[in-house]
Structure formats: C-alpha cells, structure tokens
N, C-alpha and C positions, 0 to 999 in steps of 0.2 A: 713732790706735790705739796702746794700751799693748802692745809687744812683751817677753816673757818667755822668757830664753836659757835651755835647757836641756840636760844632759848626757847623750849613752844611758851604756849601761854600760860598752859600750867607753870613751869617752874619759874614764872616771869612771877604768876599768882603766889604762890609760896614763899620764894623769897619774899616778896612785897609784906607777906604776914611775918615774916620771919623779922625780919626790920621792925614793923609795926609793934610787934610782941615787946622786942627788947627796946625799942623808942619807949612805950609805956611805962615800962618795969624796971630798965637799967639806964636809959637815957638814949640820947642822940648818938652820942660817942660812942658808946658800946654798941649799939644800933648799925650802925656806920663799921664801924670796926670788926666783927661779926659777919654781919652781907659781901663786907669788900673779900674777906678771907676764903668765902668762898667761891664769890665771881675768879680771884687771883688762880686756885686750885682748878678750875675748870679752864684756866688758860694754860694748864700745862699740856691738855689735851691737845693742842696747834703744834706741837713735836711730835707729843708719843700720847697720840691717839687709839693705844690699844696698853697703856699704864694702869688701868685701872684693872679689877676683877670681876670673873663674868660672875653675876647675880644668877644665882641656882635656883630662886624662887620665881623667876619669868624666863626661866629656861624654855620653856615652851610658846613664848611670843613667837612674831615672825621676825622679830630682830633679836640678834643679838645684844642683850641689854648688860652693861658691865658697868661698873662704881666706881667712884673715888669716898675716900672717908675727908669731910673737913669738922673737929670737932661735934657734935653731937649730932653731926646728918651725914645723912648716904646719899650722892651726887649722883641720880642715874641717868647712864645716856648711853645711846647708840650711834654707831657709825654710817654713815652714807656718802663716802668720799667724793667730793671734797668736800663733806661738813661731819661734826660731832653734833648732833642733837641732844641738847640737856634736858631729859622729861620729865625729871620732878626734882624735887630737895624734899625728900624725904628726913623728919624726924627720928632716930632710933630712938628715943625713950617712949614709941611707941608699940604696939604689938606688932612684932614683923608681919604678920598676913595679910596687913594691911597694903602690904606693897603690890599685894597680887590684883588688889583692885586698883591701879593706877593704869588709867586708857595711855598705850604707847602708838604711836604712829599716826 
C-alpha cells in the first residue's frame, strides 16, 4: 500500500517559524537547509511508516502518536492509512510537557 505524508496546519505553522527563525539569525541558506532536512526525514515515513517511536507523553491521545528525531526537533505524527499525518515539529530545547498541549487530530 502507497503511503502519502501529510502536514496539518499546525506543523505547516511551525516549520514556517522554524525557517523564519533561522532566515532572521542564520540566513536564507541555513533556513532552507534546516526546513528541507526535515520535510526529507518525514519522507521516510512513505516506506516505513511505523520507523519512528511511540511518544509516551501522548500515549493517551486517540491516536497513536510516534516521532522521528531531525536535529533539534521531534517530528510527531500519526498513522491513518493511507496517510502519515505530521502534527507538530516540535522544538526539544524546550520543556517536554509542553508536547502534551499540542491539539492531535
């Protein structure tokens, strides 16, 4: 079965800050270079859509929510075959409990 990753708006919103951040601070390049590495890492999910690990701290959503690591963020999404949903790009240099307020589904 053909799996097709997709973004909600949230993680559409985040990266877009994420870019932003490092457009400001580090430039276009690094900016670009950055965003892409993570969009690329969420295209592994279209093989092996169950690569990542299940996040313990939304263990009690109604989905199963599991990660990918791409440098300084945690890529979380869930399954609904035929698609991956990406729900956030979460920052880790920030307080992990923060992840438990992030609206999934």
């Amino acid at each position: 079965m053909e799996i097709t990753v997709l973004f909600t708006d949230l993680a559409i919103e985040q990266l877009k800050s994420v870019f932003d951040y490092y457009c400001f601070h580090a430039g276009n390049n690094t900016a670009t270079k950055i965003t892409g590495k993570i969009v690329d890492k969420t295209l592994l999910l279209e093989n092996h859509p169950r690569l990542g690990t299940k996040e313990i701290l939304l263990k009690k959503r109604g989905y199963e929510i599991r990660f990918l690591i791409e440098g300084n963020y945690k890529i979380l999404y869930w399954i609904e075959e035929p698609f991956v949903y990406i729900a956030a790009v979460f920052d880790c240099r920030q307080n992990p409990d923060k992840i438990k307020n992030i609206k999934i589904g």
